[in-house]
C-alpha positions in Angstrom: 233.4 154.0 99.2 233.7 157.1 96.8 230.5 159.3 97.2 229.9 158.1 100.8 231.6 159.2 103.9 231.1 155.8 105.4 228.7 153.0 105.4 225.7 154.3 107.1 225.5 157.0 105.1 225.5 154.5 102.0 222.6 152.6 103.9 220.7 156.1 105.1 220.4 157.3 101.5 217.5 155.0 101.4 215.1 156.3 104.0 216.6 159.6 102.9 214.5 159.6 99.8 218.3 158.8 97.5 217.2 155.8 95.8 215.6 154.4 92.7 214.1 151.2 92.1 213.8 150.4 87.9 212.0 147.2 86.5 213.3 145.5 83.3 212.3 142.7 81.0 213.5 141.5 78.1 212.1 138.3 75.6 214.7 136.8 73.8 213.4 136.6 70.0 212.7 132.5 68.7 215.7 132.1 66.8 218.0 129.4 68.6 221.4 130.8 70.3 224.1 128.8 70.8 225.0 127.1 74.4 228.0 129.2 76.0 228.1 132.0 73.5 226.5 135.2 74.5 223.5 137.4 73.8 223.1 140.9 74.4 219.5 141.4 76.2 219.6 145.2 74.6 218.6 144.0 71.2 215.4 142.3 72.3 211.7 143.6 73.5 210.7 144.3 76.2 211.0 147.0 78.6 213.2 148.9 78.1 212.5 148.7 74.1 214.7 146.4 71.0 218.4 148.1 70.6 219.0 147.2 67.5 222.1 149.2 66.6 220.5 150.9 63.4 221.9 154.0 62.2 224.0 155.1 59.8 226.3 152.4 58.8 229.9 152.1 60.1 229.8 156.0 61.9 230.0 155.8 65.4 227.0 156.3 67.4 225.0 156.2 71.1 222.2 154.3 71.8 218.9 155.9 72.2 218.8 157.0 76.0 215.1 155.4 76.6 216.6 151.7 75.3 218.9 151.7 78.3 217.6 150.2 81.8 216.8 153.7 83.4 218.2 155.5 85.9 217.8 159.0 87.5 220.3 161.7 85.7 222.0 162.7 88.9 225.7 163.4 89.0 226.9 160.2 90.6 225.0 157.2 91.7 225.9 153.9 92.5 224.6 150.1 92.2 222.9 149.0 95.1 221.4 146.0 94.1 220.4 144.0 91.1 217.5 141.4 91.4 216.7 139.1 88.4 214.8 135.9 87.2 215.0 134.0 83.9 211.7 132.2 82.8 211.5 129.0 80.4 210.3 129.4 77.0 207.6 127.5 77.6 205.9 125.1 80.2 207.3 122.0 78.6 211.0 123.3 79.1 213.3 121.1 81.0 216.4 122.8 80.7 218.2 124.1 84.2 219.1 127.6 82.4 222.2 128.8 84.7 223.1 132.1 83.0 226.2 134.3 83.4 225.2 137.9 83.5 227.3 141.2 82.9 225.3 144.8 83.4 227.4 147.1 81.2 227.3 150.4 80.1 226.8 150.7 76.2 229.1 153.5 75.7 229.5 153.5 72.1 228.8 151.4 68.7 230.1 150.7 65.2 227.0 149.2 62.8 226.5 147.5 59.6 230.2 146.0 59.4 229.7 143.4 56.2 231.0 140.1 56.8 230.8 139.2 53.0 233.4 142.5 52.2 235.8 140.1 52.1 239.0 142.0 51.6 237.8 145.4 51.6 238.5 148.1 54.4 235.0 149.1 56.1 236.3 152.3 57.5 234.2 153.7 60.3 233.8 157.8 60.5 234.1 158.4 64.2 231.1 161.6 64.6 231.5 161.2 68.2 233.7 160.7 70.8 233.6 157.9 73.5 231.0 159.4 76.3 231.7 158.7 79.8 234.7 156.7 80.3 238.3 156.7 79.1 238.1 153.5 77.0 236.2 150.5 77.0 235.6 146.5 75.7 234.5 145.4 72.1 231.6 143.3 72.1 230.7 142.0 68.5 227.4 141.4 68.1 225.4 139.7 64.8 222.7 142.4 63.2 221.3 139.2 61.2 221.7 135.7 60.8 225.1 134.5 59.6 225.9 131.6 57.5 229.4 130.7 57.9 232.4 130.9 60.2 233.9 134.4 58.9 237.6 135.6 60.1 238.4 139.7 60.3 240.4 141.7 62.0 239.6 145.3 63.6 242.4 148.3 63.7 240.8 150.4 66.4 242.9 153.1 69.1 243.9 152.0 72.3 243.9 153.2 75.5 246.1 155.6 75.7 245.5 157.0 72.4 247.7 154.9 70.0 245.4 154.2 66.9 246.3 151.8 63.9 246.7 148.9 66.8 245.5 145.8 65.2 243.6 143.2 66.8 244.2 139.7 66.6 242.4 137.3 63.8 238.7 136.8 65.4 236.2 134.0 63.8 232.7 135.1 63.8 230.1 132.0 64.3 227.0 130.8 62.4 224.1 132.0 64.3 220.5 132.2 63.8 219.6 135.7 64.6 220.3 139.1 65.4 221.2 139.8 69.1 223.7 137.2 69.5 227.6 137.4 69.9 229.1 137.1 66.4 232.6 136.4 67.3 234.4 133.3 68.9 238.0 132.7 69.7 238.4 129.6 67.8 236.5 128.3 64.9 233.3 126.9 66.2 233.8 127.3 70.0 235.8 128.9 72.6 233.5 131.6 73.5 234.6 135.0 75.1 232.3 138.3 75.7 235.1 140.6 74.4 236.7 140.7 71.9 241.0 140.4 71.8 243.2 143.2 71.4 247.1 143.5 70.8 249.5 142.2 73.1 249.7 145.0 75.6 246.4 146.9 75.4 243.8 146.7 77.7 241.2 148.6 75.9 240.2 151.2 73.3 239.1 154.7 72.5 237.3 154.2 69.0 237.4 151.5 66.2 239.2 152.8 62.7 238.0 150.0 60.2 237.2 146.0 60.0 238.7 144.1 57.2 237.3 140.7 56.7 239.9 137.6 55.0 237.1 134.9 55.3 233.2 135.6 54.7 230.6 135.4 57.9 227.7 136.0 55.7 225.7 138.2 57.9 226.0 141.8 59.3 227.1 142.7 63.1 227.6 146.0 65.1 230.9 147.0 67.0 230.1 148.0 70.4 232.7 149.8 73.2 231.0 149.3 76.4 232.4 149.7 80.5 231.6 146.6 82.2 229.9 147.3 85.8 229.1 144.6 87.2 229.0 140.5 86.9 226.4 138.2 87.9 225.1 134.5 87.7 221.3 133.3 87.9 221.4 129.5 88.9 217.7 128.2 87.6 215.8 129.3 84.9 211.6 129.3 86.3 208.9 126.9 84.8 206.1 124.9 85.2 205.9 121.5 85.6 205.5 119.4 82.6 202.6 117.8 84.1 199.9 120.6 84.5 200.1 122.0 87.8 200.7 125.1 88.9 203.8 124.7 90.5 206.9 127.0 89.7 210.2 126.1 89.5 213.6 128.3 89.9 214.7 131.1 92.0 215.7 134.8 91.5 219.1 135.7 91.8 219.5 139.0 93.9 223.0 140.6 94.5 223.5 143.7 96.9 226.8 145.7 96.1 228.4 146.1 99.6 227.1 142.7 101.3 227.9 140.1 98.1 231.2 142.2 96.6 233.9 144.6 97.3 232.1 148.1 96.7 229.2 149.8 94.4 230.0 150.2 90.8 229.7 154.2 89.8 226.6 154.8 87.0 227.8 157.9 85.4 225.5 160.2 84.1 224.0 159.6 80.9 224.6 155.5 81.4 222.8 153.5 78.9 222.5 150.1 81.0 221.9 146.9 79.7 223.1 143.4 80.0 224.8 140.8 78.3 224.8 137.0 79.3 226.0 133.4 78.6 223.5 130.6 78.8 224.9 127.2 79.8 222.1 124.6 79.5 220.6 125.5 76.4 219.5 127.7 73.5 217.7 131.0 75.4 215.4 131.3 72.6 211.6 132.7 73.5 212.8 132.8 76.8 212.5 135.8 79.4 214.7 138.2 81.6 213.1 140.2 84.4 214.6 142.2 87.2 215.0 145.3 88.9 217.5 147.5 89.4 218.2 149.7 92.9 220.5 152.8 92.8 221.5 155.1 95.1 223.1 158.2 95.9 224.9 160.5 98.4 
């Protein structure tokens, strides 16, 4: 494991004072989301505070360091665990919320794209470069409600520096709210956290411009983020519908070395967050809370 010499010094770091424990929790706002397509848990209150990508529009940017999950600012850590639980919207839910999770690093966005331009090149000005990594994925995700199944294209440089690479035609999706995915891969379904690229690329340095051919009605942010690690939580916790006390669900709790093949590096400067797909269910009004364990050599 890079960092480590060998496992018990991985396991060691903890009685040796080289850990850090963080809480998180995030309320998803009451709009309705849509069953399979994805929200980003950044955008909504809680602790760590609302991300809601606004800045100056269509210039790239960071997210505020304190709206990321925190972690110590050492030179190289590494995820030891992850621990989370989803709670119903209410004690009269009777949905069985499984929900697939991604923690990613928010490495760089794109906001304000109009999805009524239809036609027009929204060029982005690219003020900074991509922190941390190399390259990353595109997440697209809405800034406001949307009214209508929009179509664009983004021209964006790849991986190993190529720019003008254009992506294929992506369908944004009516949504209620800001915070959700705005793009699908077919009209009205099909749902994917990132978005496509060009036959042949596998990522990309910075986006160059959007250019709409059908209107979405509604704005959304362009966001490069490095995947770390993914995650499932298999019941959502509530009361019974019938008064009592009694709670329903489980948290989900994954360690790094015991549940997967190695810890995912957190680079210095890491805004963390997560994105995740509900299947049983709108996750509106509902809760995320969890901690998050790092460690370090």
């Amino acid at each position: 494991m890079s960092g480590f010499r060998n496992i018990k010094q991985y396991t060691d770091a903890t009685t040796d004072g080289k850990t850090w424990t963080t809480q998180f929790r995030k309320a998803v706002g009451s709009a309705a989301t849509i069953t399979s397509s994805y929200i980003d848990y950044s955008y909504f209150a809680g602790s760590p505070p609302a991300n809601f990508y606004a800045s100056t529009p269509l210039e790239s940017a960071e997210i505020d360091l304190a709206r990321g999950i925190y972690v110590p600012q050492v030179d190289t850590q590494y995820l030891q665990n992850i621990m989370v639980m989803t709670n119903a919207a209410s004690a009269t839910s009777t949905t069985n919320q499984r929900q697939d999770l991604t923690l990613v690093d928010y490495l760089m966005y794109y906001p304000f794209f109009d999805s009524d331009a239809v036609g027009e090149d929204q060029d982005t000005s690219n003020t900074i470069t991509l922190p941390r990594y190399n390259s990353g994925q595109v997440i697209c995700i809405a800034q406001s409600a949307s009214s209508a199944i929009g179509q664009f294209t983004f021209t964006y440089t790849n991986q190993d520096g190529v720019s003008g690479k254009v992506s294929p035609v992506i369908f944004t999706q009516i949504v209620a709210g800001g915070g959700q995915s705005a793009n699908a891969e077919i009209s009205g379904g099909g749902f994917h956290p990132y978005l496509p690229l060009a036959v042949g690329d596998s990522s990309v340095k910075s986006i160059e411009r959007v250019n709409f051919t059908v209107a979405g009605g509604g704005l959304m942010a362009l966001v490069i983020v490095h995947p770390l690690k993914t995650f499932h939580v298999a019941q959502e916790c509530r009361r019974t519908t019938s008064g009592n006390l009694e709670s329903y669900g489980s948290a989900a709790s994954v360690d790094s070395v015991i549940h997967t093949a190695g810890a995912p590096e957190i680079k210095q400067g890491a805004r963390l967050g997560i994105i995740a797909k509900g299947n049983g269910g709108s996750l509106a009004s509902s809760t995320l809370i969890g901690t998050l364990t790092t460690v370090w050599s």
